[in-house]
BAKOL-193280 format. One line per field, with one value per atom (N, C-alpha, C): residue number from 1; residue in one letter; atom name; x, y, z. Coordinates in Angstrom, 3 decimals. Example, Ala and Ser with C-alpha at 12.3 -4.5 7.8 and 13.67 -1.06 7.14 Angstrom:
BAKOL-193280
n	(1	1	1	2	2	2)
res	(A	A	A	S	S	S)
atom	(N	CA	C	N	CA	C)
u	(13.190	12.300	13.200	12.850	13.670	12.900)
v	(-5.690	-4.500	-3.300	-2.250	-1.060	0.030)
w	(7.800	7.800	7.800	7.080	7.140	7.870)
end
This chain:
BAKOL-193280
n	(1	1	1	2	2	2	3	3	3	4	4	4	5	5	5	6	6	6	7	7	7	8	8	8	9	9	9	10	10	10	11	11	11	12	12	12	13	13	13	14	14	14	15	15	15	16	16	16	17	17	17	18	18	18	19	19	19	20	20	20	21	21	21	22	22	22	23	23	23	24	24	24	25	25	25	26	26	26	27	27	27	28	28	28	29	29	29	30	30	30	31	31	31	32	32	32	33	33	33	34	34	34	35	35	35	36	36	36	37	37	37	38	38	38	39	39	39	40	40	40	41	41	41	42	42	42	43	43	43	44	44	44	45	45	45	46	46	46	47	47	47	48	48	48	49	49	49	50	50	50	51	51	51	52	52	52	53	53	53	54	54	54	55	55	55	56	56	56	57	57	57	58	58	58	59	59	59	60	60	60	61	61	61	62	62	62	63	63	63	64	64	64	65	65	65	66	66	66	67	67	67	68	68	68	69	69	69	70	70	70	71	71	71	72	72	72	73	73	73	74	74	74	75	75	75	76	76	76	77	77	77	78	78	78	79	79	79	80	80	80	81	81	81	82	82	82	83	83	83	84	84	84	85	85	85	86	86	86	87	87	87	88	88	88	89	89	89	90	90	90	91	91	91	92	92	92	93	93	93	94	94	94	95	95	95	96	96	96	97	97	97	98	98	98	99	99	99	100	100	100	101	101	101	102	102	102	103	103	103	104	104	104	105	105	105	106	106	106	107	107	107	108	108	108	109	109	109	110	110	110	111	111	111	112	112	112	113	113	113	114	114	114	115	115	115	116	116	116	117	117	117	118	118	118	119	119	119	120	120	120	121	121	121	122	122	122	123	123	123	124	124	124	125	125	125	126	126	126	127	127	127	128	128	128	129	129	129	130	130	130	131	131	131	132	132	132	133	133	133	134	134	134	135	135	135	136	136	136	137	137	137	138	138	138	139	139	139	140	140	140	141	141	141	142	142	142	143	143	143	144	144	144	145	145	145	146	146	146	147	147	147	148	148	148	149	149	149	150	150	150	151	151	151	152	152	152	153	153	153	154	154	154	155	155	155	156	156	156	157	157	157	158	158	158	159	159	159	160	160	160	161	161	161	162	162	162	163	163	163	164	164	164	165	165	165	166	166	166	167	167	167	168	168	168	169	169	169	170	170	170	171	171	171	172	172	172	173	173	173	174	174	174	175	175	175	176	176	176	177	177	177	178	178	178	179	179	179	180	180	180	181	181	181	182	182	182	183	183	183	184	184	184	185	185	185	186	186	186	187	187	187)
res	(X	X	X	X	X	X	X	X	X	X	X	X	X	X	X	X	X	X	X	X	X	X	X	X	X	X	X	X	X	X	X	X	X	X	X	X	X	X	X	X	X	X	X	X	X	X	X	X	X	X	X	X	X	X	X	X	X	X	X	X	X	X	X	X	X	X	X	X	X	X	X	X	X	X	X	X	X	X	X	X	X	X	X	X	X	X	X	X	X	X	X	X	X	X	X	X	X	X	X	X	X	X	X	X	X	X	X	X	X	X	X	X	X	X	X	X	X	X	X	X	X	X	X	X	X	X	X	X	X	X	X	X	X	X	X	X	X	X	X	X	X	X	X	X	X	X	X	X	X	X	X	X	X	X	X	X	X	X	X	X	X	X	X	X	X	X	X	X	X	X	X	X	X	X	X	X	X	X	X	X	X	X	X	X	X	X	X	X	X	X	X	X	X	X	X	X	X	X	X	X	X	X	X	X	X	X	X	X	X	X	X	X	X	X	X	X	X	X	X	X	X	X	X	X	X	X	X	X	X	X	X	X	X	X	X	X	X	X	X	X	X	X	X	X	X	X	X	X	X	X	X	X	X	X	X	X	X	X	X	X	X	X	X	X	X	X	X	X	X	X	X	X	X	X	X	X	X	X	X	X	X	X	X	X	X	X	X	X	X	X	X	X	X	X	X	X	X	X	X	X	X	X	X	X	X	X	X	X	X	X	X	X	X	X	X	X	X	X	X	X	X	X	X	X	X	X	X	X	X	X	X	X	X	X	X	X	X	X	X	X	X	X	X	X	X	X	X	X	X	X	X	X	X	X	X	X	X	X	X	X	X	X	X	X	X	X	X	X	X	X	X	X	X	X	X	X	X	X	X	X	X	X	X	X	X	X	X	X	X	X	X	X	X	X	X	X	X	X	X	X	X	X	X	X	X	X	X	X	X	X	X	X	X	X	X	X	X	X	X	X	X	X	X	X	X	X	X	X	X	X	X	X	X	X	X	X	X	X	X	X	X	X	X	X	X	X	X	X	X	X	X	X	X	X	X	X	X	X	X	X	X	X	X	X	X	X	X	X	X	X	X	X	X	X	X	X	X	X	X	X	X	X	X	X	X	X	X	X	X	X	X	X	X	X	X	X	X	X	X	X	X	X	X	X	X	X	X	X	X	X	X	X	X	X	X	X	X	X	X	X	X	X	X	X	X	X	X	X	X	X	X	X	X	X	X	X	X	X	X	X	X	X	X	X	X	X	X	X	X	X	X	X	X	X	X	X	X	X	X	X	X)
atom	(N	CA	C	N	CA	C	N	CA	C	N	CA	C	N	CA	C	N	CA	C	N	CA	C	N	CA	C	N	CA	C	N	CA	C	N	CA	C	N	CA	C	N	CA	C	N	CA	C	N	CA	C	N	CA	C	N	CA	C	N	CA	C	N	CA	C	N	CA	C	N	CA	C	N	CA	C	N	CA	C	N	CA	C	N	CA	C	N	CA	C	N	CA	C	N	CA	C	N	CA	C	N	CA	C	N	CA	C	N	CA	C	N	CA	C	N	CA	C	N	CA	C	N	CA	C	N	CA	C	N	CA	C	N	CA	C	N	CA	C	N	CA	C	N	CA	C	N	CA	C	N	CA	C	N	CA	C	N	CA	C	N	CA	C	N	CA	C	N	CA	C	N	CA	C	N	CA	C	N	CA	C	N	CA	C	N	CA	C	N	CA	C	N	CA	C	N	CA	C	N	CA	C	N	CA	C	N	CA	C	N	CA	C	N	CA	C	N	CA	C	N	CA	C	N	CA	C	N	CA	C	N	CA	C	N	CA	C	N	CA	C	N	CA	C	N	CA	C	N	CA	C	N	CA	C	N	CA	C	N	CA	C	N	CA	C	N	CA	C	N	CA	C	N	CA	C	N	CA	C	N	CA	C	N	CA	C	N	CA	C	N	CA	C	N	CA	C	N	CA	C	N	CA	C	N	CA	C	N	CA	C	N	CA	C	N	CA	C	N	CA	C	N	CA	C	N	CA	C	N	CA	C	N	CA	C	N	CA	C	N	CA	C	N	CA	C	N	CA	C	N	CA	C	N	CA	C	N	CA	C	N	CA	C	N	CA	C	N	CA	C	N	CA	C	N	CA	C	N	CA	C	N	CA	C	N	CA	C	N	CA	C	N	CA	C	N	CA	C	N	CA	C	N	CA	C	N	CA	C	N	CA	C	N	CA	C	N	CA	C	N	CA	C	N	CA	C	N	CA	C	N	CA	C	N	CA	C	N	CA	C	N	CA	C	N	CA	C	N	CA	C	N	CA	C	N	CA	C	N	CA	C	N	CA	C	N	CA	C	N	CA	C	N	CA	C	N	CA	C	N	CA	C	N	CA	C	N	CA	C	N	CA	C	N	CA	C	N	CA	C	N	CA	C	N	CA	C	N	CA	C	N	CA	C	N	CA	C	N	CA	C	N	CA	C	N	CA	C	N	CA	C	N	CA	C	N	CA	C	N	CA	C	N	CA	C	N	CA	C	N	CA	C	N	CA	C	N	CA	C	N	CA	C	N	CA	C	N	CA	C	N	CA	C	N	CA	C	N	CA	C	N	CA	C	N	CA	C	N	CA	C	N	CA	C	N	CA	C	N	CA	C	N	CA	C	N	CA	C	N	CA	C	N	CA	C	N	CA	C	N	CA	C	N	CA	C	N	CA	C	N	CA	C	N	CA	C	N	CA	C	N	CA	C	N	CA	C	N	CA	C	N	CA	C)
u	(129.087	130.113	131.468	132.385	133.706	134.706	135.530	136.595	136.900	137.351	137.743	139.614	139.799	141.356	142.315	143.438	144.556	144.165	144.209	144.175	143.054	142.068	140.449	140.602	141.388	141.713	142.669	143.517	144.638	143.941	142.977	141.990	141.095	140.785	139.957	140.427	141.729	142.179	143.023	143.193	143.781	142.371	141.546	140.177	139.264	139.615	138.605	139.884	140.821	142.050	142.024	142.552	142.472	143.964	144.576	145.980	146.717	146.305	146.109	145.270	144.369	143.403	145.125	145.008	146.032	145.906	144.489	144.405	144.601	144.659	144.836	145.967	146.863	147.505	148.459	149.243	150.092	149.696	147.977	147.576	147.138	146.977	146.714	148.081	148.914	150.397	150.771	150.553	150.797	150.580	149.031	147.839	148.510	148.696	149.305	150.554	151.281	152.809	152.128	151.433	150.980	150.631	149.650	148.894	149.865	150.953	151.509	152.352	152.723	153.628	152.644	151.376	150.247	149.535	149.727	149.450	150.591	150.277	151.252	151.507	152.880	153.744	153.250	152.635	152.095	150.986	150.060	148.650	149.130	149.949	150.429	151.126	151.801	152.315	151.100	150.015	149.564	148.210	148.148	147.063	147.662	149.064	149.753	149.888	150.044	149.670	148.484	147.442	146.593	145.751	146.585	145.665	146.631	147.598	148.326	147.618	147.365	147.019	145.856	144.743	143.599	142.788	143.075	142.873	143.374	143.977	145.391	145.284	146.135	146.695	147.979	148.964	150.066	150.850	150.129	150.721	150.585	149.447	148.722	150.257	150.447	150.857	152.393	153.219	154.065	154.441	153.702	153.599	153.301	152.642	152.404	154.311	154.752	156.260	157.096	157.058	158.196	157.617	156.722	156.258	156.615	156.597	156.959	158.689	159.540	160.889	161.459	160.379	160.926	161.017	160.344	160.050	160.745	161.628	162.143	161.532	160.324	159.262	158.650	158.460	158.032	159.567	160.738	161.572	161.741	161.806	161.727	160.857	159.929	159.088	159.188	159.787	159.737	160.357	161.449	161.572	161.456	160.714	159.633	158.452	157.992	156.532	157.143	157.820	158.495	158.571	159.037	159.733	157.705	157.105	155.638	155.039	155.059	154.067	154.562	155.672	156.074	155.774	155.218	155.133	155.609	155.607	156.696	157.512	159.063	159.795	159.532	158.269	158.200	157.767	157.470	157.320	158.496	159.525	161.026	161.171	160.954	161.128	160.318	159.262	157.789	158.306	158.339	159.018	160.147	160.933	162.393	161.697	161.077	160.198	159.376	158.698	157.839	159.203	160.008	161.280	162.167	161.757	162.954	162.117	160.717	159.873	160.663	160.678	161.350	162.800	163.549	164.724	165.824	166.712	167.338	168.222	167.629	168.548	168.776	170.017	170.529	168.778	169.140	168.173	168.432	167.765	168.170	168.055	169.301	169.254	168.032	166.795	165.983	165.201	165.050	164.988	165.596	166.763	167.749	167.455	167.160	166.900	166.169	164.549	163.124	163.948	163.939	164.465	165.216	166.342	166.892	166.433	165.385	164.440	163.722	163.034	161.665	162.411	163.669	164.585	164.740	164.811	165.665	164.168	162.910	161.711	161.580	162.283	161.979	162.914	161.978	162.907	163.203	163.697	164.214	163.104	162.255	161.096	160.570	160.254	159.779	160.843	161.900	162.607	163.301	163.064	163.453	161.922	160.857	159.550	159.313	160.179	160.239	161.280	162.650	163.625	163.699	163.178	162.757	163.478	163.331	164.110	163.313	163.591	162.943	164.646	164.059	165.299	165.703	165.120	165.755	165.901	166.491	166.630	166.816	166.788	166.478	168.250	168.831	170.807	170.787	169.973	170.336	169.829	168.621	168.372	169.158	169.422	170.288	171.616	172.041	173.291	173.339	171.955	171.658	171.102	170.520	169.857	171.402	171.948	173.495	172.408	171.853	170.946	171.721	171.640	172.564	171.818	172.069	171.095	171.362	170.145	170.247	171.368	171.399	172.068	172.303	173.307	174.461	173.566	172.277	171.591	170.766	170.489	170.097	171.185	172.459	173.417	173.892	173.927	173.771	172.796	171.622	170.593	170.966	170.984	171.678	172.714	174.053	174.733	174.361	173.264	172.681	172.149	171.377	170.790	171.836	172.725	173.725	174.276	174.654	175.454	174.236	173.040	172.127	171.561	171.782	171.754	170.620	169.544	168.149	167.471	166.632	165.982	165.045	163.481	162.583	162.926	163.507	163.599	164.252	164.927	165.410	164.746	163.060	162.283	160.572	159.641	158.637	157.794	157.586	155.980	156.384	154.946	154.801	155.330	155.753	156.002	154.574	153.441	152.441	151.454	151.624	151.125	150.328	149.426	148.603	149.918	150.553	151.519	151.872	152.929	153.145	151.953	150.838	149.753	148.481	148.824	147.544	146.632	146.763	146.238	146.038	145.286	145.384	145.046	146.172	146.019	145.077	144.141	143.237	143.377	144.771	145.024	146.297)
v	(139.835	140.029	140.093	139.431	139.278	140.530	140.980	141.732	141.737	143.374	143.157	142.762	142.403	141.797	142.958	142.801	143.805	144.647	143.663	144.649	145.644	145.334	145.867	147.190	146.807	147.604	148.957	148.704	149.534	150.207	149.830	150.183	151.317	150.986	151.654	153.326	153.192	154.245	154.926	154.158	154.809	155.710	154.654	155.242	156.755	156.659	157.504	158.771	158.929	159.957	160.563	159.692	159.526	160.009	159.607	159.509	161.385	162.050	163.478	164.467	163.956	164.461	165.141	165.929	166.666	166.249	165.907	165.497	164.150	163.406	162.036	161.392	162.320	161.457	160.634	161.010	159.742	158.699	158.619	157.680	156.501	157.581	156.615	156.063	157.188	156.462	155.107	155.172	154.239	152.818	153.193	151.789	151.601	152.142	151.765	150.740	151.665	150.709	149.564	148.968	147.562	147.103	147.218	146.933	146.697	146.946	146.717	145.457	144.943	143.567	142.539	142.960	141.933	141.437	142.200	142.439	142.312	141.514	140.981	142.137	141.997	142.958	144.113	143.056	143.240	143.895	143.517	144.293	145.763	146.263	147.460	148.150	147.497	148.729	148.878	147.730	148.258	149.370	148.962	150.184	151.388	151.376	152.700	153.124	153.019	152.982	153.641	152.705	153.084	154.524	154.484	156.043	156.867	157.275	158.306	158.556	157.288	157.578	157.803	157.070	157.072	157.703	158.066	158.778	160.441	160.367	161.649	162.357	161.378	161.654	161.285	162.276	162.355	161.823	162.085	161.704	160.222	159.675	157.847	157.037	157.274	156.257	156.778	157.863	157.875	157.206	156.985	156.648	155.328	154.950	153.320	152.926	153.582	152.998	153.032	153.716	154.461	153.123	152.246	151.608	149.855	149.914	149.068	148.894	149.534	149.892	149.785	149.463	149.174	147.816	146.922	145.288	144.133	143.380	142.549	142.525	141.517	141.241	141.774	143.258	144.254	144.917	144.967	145.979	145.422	144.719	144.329	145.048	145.471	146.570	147.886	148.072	149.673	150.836	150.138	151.430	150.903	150.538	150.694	151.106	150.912	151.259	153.229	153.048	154.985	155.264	155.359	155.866	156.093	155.090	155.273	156.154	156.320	157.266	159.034	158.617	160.413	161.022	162.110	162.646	164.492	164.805	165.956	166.358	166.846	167.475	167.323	168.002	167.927	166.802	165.593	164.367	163.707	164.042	163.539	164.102	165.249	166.129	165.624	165.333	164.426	163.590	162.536	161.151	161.204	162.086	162.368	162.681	163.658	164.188	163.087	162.224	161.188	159.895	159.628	158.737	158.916	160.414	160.706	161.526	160.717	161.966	161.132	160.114	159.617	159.579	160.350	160.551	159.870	160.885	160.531	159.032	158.205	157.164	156.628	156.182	156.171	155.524	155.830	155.160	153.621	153.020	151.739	151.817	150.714	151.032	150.970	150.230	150.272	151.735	152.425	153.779	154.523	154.273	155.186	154.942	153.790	153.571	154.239	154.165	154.926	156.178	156.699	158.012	158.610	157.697	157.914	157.980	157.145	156.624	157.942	158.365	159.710	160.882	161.301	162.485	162.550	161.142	161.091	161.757	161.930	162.064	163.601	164.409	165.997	166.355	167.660	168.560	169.986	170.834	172.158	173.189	172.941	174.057	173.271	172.142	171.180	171.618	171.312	171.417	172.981	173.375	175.116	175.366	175.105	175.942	174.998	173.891	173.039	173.238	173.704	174.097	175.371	175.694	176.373	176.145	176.747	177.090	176.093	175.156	173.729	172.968	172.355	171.777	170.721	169.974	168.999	169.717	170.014	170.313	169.300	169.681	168.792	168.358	169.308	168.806	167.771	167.727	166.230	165.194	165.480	164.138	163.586	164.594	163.868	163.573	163.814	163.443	161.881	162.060	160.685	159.596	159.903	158.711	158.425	159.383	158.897	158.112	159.921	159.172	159.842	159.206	159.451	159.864	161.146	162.128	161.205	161.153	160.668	161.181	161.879	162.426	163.884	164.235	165.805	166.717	167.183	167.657	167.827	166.887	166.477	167.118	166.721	166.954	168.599	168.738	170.538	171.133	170.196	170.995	170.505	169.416	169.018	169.578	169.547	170.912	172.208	172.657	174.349	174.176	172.951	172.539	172.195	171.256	171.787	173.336	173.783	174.859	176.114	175.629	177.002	177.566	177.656	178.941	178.597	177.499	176.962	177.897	178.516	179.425	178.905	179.923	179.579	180.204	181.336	182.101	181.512	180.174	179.451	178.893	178.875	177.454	178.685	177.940	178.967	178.433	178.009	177.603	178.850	179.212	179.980	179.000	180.039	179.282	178.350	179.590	178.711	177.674	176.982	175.929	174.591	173.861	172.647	171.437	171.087	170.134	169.277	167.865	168.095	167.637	166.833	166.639	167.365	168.346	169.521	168.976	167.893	167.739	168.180	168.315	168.928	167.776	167.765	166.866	167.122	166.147	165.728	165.921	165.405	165.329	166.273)
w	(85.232	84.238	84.929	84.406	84.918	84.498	84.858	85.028	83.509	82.692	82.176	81.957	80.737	81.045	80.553	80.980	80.818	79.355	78.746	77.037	76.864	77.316	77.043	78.247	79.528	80.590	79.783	79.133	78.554	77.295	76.600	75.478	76.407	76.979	77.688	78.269	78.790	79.121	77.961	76.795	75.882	75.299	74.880	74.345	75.033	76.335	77.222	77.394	76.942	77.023	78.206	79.206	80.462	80.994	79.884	80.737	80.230	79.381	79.648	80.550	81.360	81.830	83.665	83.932	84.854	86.101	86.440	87.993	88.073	87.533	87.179	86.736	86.008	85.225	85.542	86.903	87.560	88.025	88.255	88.876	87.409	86.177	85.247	84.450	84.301	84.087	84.995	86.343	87.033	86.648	86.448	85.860	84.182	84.138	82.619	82.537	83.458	83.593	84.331	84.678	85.310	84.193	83.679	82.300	81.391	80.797	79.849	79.541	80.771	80.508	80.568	80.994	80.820	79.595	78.485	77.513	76.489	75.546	74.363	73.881	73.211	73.091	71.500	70.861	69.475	69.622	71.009	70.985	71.587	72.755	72.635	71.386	70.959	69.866	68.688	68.686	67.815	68.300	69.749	70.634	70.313	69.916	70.025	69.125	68.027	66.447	66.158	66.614	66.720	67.282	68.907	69.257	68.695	67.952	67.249	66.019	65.032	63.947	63.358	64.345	64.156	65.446	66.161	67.799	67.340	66.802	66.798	67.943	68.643	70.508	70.395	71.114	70.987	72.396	73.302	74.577	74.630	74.742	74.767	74.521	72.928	72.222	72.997	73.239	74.150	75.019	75.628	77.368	77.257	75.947	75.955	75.331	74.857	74.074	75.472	75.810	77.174	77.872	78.174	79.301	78.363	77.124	76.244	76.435	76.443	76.470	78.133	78.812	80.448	80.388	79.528	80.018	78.326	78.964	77.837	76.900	77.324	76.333	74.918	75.691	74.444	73.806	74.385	73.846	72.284	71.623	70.587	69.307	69.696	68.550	69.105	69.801	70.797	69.010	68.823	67.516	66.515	66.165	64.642	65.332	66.477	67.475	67.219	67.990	68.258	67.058	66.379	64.629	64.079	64.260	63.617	64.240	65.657	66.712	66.408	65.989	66.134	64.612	64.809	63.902	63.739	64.694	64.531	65.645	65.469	66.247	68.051	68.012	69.324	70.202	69.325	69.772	70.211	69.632	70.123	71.491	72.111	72.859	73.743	73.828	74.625	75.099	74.503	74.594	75.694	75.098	76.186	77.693	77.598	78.859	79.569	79.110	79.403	79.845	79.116	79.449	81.183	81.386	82.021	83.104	83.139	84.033	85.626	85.937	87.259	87.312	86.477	86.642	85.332	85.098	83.838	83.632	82.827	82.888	81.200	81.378	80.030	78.818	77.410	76.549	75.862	76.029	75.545	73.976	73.594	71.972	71.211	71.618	70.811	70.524	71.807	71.825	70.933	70.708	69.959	68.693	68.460	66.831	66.502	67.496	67.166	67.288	67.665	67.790	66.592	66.012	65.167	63.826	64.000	62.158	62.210	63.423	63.249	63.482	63.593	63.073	61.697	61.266	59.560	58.898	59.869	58.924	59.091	59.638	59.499	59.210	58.144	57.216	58.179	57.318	58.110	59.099	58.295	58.780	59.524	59.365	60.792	62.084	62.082	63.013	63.446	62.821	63.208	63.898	63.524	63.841	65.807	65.875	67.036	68.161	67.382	67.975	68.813	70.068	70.987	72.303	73.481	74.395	75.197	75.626	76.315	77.018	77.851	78.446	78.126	77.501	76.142	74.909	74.198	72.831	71.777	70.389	69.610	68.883	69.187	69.222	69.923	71.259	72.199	72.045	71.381	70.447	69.369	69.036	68.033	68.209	68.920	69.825	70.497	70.622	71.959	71.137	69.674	68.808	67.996	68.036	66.811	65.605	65.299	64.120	62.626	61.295	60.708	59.608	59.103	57.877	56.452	55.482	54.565	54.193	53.523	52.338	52.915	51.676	52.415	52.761	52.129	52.372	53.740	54.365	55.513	56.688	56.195	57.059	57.519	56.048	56.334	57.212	56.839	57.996	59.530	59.720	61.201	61.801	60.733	61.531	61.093	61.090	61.131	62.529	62.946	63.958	65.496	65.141	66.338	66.646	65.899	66.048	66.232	66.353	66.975	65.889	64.787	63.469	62.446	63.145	62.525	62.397	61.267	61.225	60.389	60.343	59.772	58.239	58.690	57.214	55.905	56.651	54.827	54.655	55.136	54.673	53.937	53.097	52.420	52.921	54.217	55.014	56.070	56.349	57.562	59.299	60.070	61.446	61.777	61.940	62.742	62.001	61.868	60.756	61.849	61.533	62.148	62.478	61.442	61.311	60.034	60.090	58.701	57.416	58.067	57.360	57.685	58.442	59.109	60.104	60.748	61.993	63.181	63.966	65.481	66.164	67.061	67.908	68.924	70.079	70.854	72.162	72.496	73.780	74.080)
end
C-alpha cells in the first residue's frame, strides 16, 4: 500500500486529535503547516468546518485557518473559514494565541474580516463571561478586526467592552454555562 496523500495525512491528524495532545503538539503543528499548501484550499477549510462542527474541537480547525492564512493559495476562504470555526469569545482569543505563537506579526486582512464577522456574532453575556485577565483581550480584537457593530445596540455593548465596565450582571444567564448552543468541547 502506497503512502497516504497530504489530505488523508491532514484528516488523519485532525481525526486522531493529535494536534492537542501536549507532548506532541509542535511536532504535529509542524506536520500540519507542511500539509496544508499541499492540499486544495477548499478541502482544508472544509476539514476545518468540519472538525469544529461536527468533531466539536476547537483548537484543529484553528491551527488549520492560521496555517491557511500563511500561503496565497488558501488566503482567499481564510474569513468566511474563521467567522464559521469560532464559536465563542474565547475562540477569538485562541486564534490570536495560535497566530502569534512564533512571534507577533501584523494580521492579514482576510484575518481581520474573520475576525470581524465572529465578533458581530456575540452578545453581552457571551463576551463579559470571556472578558478575563489574559494577555490578549477581547478590546484588541476588536481594535485589530475594525469590526463594525450591527446596530446602536451592539455598539453600546462594545464601548462597555473597551472601556473595562463589561459585566455579567446586565445579562439573565448564569456566568458558568456549556456555551452558546451547550456544547463541550473535545479537545
Amino acid at each position: 500500500m502506497g503512502r497516504l496523500s497530504a489530505e488523508l495525512q491532514l484528516r488523519s491528524i485532525v481525526r486522531t486529535r493529535l494536534i492537542n495532545k501536549q507532548a506532541r503538539a509542535d511536532e504535529v503543528a509542524d506536520r500540519v503547516a507542511e500539509l496544508v499548501p499541499q492540499v486544495h484550499a477548499r478541502k482544508v477549510a472544509a476539514l476545518a468546518v468540519e472538525a469544529r462542527e461536527q468533531m466539536k474541537l476547537r483548537q484543529a480547525p484553528l491551527l488549520l485557518v492560521r496555517e491557511m492564512a500563511r500561503h496565497k493559495t488558501h488566503r482567499g476562504l481564510v474569513a468566511d473559514t474563521l467567522a464559521r470555526v469560532m464559536r465563542k469569545p474565547d475562540d477569538l482569543l485562541d486564534f490570536l494565541a495560535i497566530y502569534w505563537k512564533a512571534g507577533r506579526v501584523p494580521l492579514s486582512s482576510q484575518v481581520k474580516k474573520g475576525l470581524a464577522a465572529a465578533f458581530q456574532r456575540f452578545d453581552e453575556c457571551e463576551l463579559a463571561k470571556c472578558d478575563r485577565r489574559r494577555r490578549i483581550k477581547l478590546r484588541d480584537v476588536l481594535f485589530l478586526s475594525h469590526a463594525r457593530p450591527r446596530d446602536e445596540g451592539q455598539a453600546a455593548v462594545w464601548r462597555t467592552l473597551i472601556w473595562g465596565r463589561l459585566t455579567t450582571s446586565h445579562t439573565s444567564m448564569p456566568v458558568a454555562t456549556a456555551g452558546e448552543d451547550g456544547e463541550q468541547s473535545s479537545d
